[in-house]
Each structure stands twice: as structure tokens, then as C-alpha cells.
N, CA, C and O of each residue as an XYZ file, in Angstrom:
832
protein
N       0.832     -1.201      0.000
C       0.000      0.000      0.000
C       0.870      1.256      0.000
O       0.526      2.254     -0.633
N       2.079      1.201      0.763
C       2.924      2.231      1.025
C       3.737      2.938     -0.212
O       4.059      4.124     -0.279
N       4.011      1.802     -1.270
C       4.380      1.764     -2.744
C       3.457      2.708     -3.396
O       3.715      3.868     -3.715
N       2.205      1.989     -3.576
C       1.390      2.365     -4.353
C       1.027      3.857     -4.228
O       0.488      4.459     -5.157
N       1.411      4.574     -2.771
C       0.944      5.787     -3.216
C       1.955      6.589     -3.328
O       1.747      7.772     -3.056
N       3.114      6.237     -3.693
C       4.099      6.791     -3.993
C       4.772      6.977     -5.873
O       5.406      7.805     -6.527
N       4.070      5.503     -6.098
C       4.179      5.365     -7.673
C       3.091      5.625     -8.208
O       2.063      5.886     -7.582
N       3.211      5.578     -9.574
C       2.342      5.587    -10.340
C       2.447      4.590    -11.533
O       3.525      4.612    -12.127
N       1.408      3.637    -12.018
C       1.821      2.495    -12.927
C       1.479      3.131    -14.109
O       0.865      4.190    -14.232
N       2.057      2.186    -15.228
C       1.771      2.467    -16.713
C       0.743      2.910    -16.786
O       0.708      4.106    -17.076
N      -0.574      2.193    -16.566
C      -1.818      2.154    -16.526
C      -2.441      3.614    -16.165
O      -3.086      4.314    -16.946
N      -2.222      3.820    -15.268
C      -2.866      4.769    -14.524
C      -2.509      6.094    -15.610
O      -3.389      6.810    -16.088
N      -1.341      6.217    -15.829
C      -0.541      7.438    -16.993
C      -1.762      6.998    -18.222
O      -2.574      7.857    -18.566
N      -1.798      5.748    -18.766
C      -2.724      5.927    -19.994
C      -4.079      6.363    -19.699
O      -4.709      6.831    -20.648
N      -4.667      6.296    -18.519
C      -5.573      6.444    -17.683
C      -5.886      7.910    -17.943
O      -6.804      8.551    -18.456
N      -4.738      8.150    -17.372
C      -4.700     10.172    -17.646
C      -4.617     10.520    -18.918
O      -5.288     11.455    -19.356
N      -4.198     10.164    -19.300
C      -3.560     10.175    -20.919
C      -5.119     10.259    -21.402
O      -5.444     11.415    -21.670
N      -5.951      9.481    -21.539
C      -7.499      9.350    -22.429
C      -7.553     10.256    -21.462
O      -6.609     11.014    -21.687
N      -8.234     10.683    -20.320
C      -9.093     11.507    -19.938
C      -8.767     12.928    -20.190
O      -9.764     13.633    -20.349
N      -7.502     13.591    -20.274
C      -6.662     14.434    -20.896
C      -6.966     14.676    -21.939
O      -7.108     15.847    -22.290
N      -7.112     13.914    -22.550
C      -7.536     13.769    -24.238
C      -8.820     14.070    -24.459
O      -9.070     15.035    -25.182
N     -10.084     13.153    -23.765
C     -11.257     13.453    -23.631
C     -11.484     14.832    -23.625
O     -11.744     15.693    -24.466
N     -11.317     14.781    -22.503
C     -11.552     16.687    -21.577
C     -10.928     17.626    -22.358
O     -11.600     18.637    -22.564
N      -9.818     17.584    -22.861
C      -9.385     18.598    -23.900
C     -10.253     18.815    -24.950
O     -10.417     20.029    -25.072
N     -10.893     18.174    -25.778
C     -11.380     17.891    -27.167
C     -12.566     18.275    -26.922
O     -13.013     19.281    -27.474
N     -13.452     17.384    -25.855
C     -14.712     17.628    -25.829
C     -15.417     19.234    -25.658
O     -14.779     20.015    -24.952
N     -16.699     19.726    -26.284
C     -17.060     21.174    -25.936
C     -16.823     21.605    -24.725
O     -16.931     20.849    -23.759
N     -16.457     22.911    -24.605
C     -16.536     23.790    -23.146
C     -16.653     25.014    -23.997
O     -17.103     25.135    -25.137
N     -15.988     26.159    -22.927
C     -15.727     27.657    -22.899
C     -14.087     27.716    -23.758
O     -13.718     28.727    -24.356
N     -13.506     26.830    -23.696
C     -12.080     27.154    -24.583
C     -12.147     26.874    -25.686
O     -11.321     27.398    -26.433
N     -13.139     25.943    -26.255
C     -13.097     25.209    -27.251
C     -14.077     25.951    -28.172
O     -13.850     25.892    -29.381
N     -14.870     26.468    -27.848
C     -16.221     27.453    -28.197
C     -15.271     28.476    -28.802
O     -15.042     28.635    -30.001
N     -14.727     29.180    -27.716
C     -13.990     30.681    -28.146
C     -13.114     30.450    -29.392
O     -13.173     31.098    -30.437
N     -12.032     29.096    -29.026
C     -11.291     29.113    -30.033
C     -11.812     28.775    -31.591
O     -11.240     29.090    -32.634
N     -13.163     27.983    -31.423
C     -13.991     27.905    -32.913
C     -13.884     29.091    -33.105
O     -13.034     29.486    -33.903
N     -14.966     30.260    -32.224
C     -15.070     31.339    -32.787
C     -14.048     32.003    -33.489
O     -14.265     32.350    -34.650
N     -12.764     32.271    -32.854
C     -11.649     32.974    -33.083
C     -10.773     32.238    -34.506
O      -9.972     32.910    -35.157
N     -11.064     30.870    -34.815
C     -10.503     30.856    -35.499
C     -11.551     30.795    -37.341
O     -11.111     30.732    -38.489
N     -12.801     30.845    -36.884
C     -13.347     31.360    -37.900
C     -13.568     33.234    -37.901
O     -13.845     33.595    -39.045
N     -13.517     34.164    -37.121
C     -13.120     35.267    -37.269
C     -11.671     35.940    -37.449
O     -11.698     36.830    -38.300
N     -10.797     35.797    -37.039
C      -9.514     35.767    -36.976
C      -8.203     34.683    -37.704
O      -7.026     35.019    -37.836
N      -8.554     33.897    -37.937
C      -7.603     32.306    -38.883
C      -6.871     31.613    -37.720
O      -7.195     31.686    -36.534
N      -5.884     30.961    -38.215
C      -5.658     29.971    -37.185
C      -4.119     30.486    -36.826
O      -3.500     29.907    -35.933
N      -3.677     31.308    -37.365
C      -2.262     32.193    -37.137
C      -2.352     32.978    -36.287
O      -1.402     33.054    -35.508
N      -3.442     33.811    -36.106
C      -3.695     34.932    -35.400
C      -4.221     34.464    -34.193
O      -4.138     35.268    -33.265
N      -4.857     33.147    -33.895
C      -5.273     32.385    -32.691
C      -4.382     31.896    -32.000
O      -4.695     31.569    -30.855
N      -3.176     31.713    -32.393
C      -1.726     30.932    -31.665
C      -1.865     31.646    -30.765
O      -2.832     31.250    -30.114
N      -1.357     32.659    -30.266
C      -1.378     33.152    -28.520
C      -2.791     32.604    -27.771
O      -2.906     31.908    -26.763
N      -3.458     32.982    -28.344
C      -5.028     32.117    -27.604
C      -4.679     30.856    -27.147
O      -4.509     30.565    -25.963
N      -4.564     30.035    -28.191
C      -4.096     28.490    -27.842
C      -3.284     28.241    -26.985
O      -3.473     27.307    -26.206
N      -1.827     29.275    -26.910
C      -0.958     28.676    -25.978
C      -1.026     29.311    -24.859
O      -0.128     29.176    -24.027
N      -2.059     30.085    -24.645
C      -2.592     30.819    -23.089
C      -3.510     30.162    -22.868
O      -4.048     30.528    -21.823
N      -3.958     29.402    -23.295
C      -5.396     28.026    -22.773
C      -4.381     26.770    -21.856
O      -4.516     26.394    -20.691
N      -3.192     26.268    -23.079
C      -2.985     25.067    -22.564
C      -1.609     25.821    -21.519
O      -1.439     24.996    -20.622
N      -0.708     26.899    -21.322
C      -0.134     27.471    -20.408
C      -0.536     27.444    -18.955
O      -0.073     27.019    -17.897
N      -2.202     28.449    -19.613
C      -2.963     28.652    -18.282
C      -3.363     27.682    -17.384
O      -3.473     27.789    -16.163
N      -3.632     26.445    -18.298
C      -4.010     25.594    -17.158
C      -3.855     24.632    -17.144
O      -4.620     23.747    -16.761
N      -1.857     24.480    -17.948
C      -1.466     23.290    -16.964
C      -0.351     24.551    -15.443
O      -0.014     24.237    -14.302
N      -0.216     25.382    -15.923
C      -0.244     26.231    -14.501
C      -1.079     26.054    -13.544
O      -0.617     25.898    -12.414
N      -2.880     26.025    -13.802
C      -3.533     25.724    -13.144
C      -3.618     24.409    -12.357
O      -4.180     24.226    -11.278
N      -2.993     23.591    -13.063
C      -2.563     21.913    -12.522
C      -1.760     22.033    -11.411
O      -1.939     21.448    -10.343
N      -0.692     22.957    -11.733
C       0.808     22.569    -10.913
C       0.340     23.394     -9.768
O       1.113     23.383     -8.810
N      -0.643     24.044     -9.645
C      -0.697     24.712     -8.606
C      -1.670     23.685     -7.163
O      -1.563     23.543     -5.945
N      -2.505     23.223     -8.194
C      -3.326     22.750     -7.341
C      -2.536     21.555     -6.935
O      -2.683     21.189     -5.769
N      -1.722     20.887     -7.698
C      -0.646     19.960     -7.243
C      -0.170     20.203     -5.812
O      -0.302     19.413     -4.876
N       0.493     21.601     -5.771
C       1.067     22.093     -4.906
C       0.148     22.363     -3.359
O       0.516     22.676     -2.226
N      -0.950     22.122     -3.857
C      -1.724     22.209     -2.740
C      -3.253     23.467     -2.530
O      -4.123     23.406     -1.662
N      -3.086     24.728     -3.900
C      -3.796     25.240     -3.854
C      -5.303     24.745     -3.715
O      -6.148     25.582     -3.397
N      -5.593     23.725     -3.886
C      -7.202     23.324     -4.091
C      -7.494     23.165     -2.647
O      -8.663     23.427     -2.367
N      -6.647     22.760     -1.532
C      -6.989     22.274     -0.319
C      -7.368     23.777      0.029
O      -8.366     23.720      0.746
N      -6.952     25.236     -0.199
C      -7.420     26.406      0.191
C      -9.342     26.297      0.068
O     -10.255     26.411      0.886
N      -9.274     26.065     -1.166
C     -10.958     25.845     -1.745
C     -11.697     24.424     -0.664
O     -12.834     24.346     -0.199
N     -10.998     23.840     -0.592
C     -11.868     22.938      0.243
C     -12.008     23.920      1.607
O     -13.091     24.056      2.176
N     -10.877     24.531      2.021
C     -10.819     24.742      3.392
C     -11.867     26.196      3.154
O     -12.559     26.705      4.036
N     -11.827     26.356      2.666
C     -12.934     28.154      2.722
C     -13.910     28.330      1.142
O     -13.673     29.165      0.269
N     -14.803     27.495      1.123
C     -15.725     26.866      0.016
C     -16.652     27.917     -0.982
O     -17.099     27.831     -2.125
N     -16.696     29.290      0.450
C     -16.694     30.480     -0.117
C     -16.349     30.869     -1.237
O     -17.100     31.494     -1.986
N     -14.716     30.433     -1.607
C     -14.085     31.502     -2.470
C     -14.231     30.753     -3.689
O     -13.949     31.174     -4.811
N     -14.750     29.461     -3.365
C     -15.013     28.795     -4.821
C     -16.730     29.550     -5.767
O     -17.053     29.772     -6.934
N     -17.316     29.682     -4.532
C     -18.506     30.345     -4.928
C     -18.636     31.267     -5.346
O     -19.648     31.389     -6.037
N     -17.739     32.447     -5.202
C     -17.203     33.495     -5.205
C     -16.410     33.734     -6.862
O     -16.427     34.722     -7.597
N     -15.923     32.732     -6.990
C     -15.122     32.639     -7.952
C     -16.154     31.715     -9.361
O     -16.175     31.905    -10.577
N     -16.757     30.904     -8.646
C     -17.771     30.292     -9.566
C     -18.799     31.781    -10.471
O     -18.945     31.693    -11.690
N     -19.287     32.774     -9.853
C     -20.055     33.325    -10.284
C     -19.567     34.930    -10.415
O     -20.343     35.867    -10.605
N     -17.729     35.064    -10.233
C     -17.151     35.992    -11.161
C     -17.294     35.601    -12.687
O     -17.749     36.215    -13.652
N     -16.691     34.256    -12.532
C     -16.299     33.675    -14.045
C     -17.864     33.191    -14.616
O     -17.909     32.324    -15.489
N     -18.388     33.439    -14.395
C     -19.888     33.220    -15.266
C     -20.466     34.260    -15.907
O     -21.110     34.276    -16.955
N     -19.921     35.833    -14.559
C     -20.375     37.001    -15.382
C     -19.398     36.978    -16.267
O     -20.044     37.144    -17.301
N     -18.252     36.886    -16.600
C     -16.820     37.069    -17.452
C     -17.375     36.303    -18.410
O     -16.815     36.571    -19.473
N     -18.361     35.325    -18.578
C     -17.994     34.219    -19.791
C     -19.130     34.947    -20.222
O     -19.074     35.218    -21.422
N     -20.267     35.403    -19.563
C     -21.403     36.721    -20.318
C     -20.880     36.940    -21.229
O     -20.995     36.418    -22.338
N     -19.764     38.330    -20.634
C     -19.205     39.178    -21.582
C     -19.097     38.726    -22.869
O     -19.541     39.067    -23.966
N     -17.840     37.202    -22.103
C     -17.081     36.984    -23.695
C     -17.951     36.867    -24.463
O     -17.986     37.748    -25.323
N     -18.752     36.059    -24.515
C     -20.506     35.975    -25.522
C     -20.569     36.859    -26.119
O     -20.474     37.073    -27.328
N     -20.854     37.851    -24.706
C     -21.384     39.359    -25.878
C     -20.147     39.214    -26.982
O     -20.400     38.758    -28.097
N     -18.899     39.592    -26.649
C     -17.991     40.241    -27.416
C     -17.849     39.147    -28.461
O     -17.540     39.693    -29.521
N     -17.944     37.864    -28.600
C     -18.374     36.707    -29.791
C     -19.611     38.066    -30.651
O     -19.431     38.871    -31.564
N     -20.182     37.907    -30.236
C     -21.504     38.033    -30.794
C     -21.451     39.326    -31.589
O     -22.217     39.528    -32.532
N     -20.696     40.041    -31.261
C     -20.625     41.391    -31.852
C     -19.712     41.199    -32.622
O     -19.795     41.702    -33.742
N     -18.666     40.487    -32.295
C     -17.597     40.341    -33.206
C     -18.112     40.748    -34.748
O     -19.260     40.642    -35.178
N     -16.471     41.437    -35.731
C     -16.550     41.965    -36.784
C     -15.372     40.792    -37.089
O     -14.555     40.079    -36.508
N     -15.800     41.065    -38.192
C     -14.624     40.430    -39.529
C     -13.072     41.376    -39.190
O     -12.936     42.566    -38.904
N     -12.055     40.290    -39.364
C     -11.008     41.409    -38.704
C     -10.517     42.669    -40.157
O      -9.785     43.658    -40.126
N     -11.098     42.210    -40.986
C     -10.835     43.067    -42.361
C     -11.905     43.920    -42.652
O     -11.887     44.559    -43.704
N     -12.737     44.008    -41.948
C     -14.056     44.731    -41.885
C     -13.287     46.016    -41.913
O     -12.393     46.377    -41.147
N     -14.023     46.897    -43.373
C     -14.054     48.628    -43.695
C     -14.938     49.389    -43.241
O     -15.097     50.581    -43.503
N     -15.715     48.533    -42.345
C     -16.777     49.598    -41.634
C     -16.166     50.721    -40.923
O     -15.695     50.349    -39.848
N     -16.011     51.981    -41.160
C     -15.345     53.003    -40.465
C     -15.929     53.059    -38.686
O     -15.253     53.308    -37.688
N     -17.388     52.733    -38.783
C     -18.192     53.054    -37.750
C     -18.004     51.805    -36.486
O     -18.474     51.913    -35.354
N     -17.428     50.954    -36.852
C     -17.099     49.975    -36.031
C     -16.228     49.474    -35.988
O     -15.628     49.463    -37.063
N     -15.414     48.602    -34.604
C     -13.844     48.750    -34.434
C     -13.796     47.157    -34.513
O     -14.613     46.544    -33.827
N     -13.025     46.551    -35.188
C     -13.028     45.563    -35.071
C     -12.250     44.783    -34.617
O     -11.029     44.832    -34.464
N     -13.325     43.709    -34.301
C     -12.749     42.829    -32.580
C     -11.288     42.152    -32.616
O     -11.210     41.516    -33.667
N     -10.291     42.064    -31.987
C      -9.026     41.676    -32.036
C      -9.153     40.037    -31.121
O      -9.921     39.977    -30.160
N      -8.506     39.059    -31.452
C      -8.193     38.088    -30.660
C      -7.764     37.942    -29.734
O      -6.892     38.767    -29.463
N      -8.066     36.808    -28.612
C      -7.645     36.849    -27.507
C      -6.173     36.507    -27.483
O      -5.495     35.697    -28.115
N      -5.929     37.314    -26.630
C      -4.474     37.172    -26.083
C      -3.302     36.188    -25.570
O      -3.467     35.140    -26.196
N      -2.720     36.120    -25.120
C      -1.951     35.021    -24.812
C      -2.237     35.538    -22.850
O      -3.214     34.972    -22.361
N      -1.807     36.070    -22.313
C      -2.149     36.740    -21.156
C      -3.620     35.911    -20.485
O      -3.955     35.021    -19.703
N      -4.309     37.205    -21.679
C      -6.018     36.622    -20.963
C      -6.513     35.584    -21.450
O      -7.667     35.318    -21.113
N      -5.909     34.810    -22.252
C      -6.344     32.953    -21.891
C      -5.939     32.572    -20.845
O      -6.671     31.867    -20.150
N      -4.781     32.887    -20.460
C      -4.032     32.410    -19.473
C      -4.711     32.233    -18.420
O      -4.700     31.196    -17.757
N      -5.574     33.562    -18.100
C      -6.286     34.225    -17.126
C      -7.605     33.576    -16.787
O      -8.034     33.113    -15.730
N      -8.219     33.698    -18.227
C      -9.600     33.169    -17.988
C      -9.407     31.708    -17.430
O     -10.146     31.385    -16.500
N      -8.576     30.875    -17.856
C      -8.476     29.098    -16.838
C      -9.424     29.850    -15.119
O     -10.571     29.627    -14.731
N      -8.988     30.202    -14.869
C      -9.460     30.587    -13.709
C     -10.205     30.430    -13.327
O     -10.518     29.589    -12.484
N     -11.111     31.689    -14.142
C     -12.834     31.782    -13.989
C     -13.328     30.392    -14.979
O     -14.499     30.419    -15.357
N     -12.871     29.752    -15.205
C     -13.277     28.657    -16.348
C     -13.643     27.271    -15.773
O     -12.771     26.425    -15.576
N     -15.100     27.031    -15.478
C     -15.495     25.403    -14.648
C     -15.278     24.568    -14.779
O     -15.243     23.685    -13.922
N     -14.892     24.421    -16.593
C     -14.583     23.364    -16.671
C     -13.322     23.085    -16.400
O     -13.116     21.956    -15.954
N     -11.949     24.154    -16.616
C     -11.153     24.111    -16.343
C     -10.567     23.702    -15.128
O      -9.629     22.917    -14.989
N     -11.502     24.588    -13.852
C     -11.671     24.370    -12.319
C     -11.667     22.269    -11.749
O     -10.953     21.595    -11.007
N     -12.888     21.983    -12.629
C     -13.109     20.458    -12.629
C     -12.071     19.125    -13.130
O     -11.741     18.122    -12.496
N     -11.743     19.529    -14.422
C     -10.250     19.019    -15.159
C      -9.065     19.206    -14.627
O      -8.252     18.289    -14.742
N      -8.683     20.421    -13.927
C      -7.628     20.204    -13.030
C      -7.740     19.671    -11.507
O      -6.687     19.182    -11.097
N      -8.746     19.673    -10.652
C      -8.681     18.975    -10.045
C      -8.804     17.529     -9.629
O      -8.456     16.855     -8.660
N      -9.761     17.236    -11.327
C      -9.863     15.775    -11.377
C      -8.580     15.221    -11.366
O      -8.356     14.199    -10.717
N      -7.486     15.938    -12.188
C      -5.938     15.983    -12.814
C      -5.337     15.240    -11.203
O      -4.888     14.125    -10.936
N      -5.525     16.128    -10.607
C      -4.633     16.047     -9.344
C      -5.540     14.995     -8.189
O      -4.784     14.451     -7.384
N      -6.469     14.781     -8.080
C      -6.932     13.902     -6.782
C      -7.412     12.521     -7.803
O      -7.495     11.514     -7.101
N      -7.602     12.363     -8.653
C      -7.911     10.574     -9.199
C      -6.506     10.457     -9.884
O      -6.236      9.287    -10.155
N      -5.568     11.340    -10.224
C      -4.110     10.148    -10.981
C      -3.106     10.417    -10.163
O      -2.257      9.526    -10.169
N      -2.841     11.465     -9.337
C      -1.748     11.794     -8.310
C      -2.022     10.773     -7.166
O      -3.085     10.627     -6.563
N      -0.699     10.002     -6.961
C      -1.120      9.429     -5.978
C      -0.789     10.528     -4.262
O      -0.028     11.494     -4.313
N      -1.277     10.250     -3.349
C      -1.494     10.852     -2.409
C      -0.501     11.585     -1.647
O      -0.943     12.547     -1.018
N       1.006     11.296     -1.541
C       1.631     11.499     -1.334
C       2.746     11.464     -2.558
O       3.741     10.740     -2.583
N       2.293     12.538     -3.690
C       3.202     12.252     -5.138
C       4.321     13.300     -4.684
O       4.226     14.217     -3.868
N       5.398     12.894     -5.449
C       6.106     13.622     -5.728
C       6.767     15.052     -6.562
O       6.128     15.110     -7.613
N       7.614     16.029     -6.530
C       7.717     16.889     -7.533
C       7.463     16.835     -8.555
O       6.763     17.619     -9.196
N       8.237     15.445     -9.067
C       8.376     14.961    -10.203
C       7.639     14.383    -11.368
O       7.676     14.330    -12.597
N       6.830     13.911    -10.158
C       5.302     12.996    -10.507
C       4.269     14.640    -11.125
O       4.008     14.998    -12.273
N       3.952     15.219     -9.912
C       3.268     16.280    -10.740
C       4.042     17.047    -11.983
O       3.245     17.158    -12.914
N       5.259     17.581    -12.288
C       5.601     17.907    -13.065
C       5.260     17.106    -14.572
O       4.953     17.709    -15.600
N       5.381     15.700    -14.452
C       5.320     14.910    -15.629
C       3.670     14.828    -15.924
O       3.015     14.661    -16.953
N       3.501     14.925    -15.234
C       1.747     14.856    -15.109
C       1.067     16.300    -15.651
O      -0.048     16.215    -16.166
N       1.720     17.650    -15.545
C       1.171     18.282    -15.840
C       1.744     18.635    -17.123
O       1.108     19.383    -17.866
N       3.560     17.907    -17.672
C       4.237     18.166    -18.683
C       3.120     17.158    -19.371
O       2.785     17.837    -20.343
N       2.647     16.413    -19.414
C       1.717     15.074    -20.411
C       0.369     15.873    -21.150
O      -0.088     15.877    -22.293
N      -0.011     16.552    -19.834
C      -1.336     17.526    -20.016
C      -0.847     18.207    -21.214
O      -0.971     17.820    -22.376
N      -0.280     19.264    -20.791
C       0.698     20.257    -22.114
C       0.622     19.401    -23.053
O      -0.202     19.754    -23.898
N       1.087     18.491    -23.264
C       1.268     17.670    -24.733
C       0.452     17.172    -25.430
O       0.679     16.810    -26.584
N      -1.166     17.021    -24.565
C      -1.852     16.923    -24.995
C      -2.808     17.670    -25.642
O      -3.167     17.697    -26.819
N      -3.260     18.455    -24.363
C      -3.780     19.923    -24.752
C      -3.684     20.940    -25.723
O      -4.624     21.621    -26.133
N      -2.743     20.998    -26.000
C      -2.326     21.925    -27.381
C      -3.006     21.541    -28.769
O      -3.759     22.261    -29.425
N      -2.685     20.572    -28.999
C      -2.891     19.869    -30.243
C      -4.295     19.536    -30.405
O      -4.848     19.318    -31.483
N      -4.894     19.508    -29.122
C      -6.365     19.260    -29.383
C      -7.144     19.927    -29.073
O      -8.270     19.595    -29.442
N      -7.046     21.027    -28.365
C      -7.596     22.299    -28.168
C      -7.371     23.136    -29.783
O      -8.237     23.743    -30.413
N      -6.396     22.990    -30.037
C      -5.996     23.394    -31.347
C      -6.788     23.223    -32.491
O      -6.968     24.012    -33.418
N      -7.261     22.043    -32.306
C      -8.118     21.376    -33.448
C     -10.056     22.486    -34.017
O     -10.803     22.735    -34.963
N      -9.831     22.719    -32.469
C     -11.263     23.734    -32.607
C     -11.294     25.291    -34.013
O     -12.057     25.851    -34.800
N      -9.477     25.335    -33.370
C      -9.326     26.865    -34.179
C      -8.921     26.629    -35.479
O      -8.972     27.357    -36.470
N      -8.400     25.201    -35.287
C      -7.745     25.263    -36.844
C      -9.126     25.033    -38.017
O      -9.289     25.574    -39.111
N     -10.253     23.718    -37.083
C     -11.666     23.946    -38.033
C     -12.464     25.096    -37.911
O     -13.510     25.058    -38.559
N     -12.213     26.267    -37.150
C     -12.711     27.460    -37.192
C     -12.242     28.310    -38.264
O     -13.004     29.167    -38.712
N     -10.966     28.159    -38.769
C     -10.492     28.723    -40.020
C     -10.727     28.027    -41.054
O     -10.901     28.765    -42.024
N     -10.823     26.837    -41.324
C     -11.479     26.066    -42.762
C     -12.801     26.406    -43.323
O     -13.194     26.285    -44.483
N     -13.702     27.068    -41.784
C     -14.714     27.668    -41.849
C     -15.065     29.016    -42.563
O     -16.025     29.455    -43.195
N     -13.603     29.552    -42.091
C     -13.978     31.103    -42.264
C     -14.312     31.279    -43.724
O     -14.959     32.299    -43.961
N     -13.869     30.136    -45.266
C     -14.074     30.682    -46.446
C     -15.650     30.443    -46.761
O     -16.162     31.068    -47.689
N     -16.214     29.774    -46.187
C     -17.774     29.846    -45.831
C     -18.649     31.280    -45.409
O     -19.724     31.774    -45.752
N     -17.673     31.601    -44.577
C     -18.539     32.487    -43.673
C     -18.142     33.549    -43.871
O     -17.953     34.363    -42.967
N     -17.867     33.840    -45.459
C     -17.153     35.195    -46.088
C     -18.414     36.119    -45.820
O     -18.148     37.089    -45.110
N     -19.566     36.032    -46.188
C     -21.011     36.711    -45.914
C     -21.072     37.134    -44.666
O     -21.138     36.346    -43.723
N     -21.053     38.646    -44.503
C     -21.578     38.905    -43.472
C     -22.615     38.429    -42.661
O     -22.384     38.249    -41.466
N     -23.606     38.222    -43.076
C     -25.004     37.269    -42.761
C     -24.429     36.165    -41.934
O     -24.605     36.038    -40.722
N     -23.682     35.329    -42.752
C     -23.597     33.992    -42.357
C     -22.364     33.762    -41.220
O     -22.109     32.810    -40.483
N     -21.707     35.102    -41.426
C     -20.719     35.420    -39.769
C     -20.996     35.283    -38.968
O     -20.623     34.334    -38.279
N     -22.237     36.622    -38.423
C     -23.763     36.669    -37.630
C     -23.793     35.524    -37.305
O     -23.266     34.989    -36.329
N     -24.414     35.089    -38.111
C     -25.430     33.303    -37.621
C     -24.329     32.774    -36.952
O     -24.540     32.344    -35.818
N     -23.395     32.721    -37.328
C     -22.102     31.941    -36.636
C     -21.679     32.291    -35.246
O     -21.511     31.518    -34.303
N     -21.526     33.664    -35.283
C     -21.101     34.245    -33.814
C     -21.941     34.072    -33.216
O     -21.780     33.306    -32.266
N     -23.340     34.701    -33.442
C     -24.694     33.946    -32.123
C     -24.524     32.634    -31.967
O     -24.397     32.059    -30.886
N     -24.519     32.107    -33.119
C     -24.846     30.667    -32.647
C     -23.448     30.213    -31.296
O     -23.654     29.502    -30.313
N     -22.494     30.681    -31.557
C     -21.034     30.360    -30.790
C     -21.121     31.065    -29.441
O     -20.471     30.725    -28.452
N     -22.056     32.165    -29.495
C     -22.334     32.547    -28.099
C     -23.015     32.242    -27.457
O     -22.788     32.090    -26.257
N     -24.273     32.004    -28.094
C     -25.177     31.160    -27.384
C     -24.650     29.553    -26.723
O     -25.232     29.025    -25.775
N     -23.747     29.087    -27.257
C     -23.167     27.976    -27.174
C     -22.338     28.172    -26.117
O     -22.123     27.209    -25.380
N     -21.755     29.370    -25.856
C     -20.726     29.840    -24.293
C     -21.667     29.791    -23.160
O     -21.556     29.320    -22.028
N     -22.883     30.572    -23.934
C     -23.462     30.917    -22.757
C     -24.248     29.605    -21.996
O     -24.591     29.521    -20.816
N     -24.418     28.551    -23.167
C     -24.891     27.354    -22.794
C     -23.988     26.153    -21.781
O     -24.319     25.247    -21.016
N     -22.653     26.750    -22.287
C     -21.806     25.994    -21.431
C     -21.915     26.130    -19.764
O     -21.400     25.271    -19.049
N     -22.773     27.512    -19.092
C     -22.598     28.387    -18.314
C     -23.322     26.856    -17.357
O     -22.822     26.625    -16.256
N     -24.279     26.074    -17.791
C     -25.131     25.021    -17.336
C     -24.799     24.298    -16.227
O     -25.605     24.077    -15.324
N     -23.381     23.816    -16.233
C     -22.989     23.016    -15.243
C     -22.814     23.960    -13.830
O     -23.305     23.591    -12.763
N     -22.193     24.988    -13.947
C     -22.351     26.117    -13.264
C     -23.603     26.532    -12.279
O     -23.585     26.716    -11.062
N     -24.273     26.584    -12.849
C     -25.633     26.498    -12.173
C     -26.403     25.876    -11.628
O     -27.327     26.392    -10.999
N     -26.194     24.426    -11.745
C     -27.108     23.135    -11.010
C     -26.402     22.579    -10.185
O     -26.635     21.561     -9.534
N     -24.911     23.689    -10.199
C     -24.111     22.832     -8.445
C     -24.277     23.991     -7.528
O     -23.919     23.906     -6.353
């Protein structure tokens, strides 16, 4: 028993490995934005986005590794607190989907919307539930209990390796999109529909 929570077997790594994979790929709030962004913006201009998603939160891993999540257990408050900053924040982003312009847009009268940053991806992990849920699943079902530096480091270096490439996948079919969605009209339809889709993500959020 004393072993076991000190190691970690093959198994358990492929273990993480699919669910890593899963959770990356499947819809959320990162995966939404980066469709959006990479059918408004292309898939060049989305690179800082991407690598402030998978930055932000395998940072967000190593921290809770380190012990930050036991703060949230210990004062449950600040999760609540923090649950329903990042819900008004994911509003916004909606709105700002939704309004979004074509980045080549000659409309003098309107400014058009720039991509997210490398910074404030970083940032949003934060306010982000699903993000909140995926990293702590990260750290209390594959860390064993008493892991090591090393153990979390590789664990959150695996995440990174995964994350990128498949978070990626959202923006890069968001730009195959964009020669579709040359029509203003059919931009529109796109950005509501992608906000409405943020704002739908907001769901899990609300029934805990």
C-alpha cells in the first residue's frame, strides 16, 4: 500500500492520458472561443489564444498539485465566489463573440474585434469550470497521495502535450470555416450561434 501511493503504474498514466484527451477535445468555454476565433480571426492569429489556454491551465494543474485546491476545500466560499465571477466574465465573452466583426471589416463606424491574447487565456483558466473540474480531477484521481515533484511535473508536462494539439483542433476547423462564412449574414449566424453555445456551457455552473 505504502508503494502504491508513492508510484504511479503504466496504466494509470494511460488512464490520464485518455481523460486528458477526452476533456481537452470535448465542448466547453475554450473550445467554443477558439472555434469562434478561429473562424473570425484564422488559425495564425489564434496561436497566442491556444498557448494561453494550454499554459494557463497546466499552470492551473501545478498549482493545485502544490496544494492550492486544499485552500478551496478549506474556505468553500471563495469557490462560490469565484464560480459566479467567471460566469459574469464568460457573459461578456458571448457578448464580445456576438458582436464580433470580420477582422478586415471597412466599416469606419465599427472597431473591429481583435483576438484573444496570450495573457487573458491564461487568465480566464481561472474563472473557467470546466477548467476548475479538469484540473482537479488531474490532481486527486491520478496523483497518488503522497506524489512527488516529479510525478506532478510529468503529469502536468503530459497535459501540455496533450492539450495543445487538441484544443488546437477547434481553431484550426474554425479557419477552414472562415471561407464559408465570407457573408456577413452567415458570420452573424455563426457568432450567435457560438455565443449562445458559451453561454450554454454556463449550465454546469448552475445546477451545483
Amino acid at each position: 500500500t505504502s508503494e502504491r501511493q508513492h508510484t504511479m503504474s503504466t496504466d494509470t498514466w494511460l488512464a490520464f492520458a485518455l481523460f486528458a484527451f477526452v476533456s481537452s477535445i470535448t465542448p466547453g468555454p475554450n473550445n467554443t472561443m477558439l472555434l469562434a476565433s478561429g473562424v473570425n480571426f484564422g488559425f495564425v492569429r489564434s496561436l497566442p489564444h491556444m498557448a494561453g489556454v494550454t499554459v494557463g491551465f497546466c499552470l492551473m494543474i501545478l498549482l493545485m498539485g502544490l496544494g492550492l485546491g486544499s485552500v478551496f476545500v478549506r474556505f468553500p466560499v471563495l469557490y462560490t465566489v469565484l464560480r459566479y465571477v467567471g460566469g459574469t466574465y464568460m457573459l461578456y465573452l458571448a457578448w464580445k463573440i456576438f458582436r464580433s466583426q470580420p477582422a478586415s471589416s471597412t466599416d469606419n463606424n465599427t472597431t473591429a474585434a481583435q483576438p484573444m491574447g496570450f495573457t487573458a487565456a491564461a487568465a480566464f483558466q481561472w474563472v473557467n469550470p470546466k477548467a476548475w473540474v479538469m484540473a482537479l480531477g488531474s490532481v486527486t484521481t491520478y496523483l497518488p497521495a503522497q506524489h512527488t515533484p516529479w510525478q506532478l511535473l510529468a503529469l502536468v508536462g503530459l497535459m501540455g502535450v496533450i492539450n495543445m494539439p487538441t484544443t488546437s483542433t477547434w481553431a484550426l476547423f474554425g479557419s477552414r470555416l472562415r471561407r464559408y462564412l465570407q457573408e456577413p449574414v452567415f458570420l452573424r449566424i455563426f457568432n450567435t450561434l457560438a455565443a449562445l453555445a458559451l453561454v450554454a456551457s454556463l449550465y454546469p455552473l448552475l445546477i451545483h
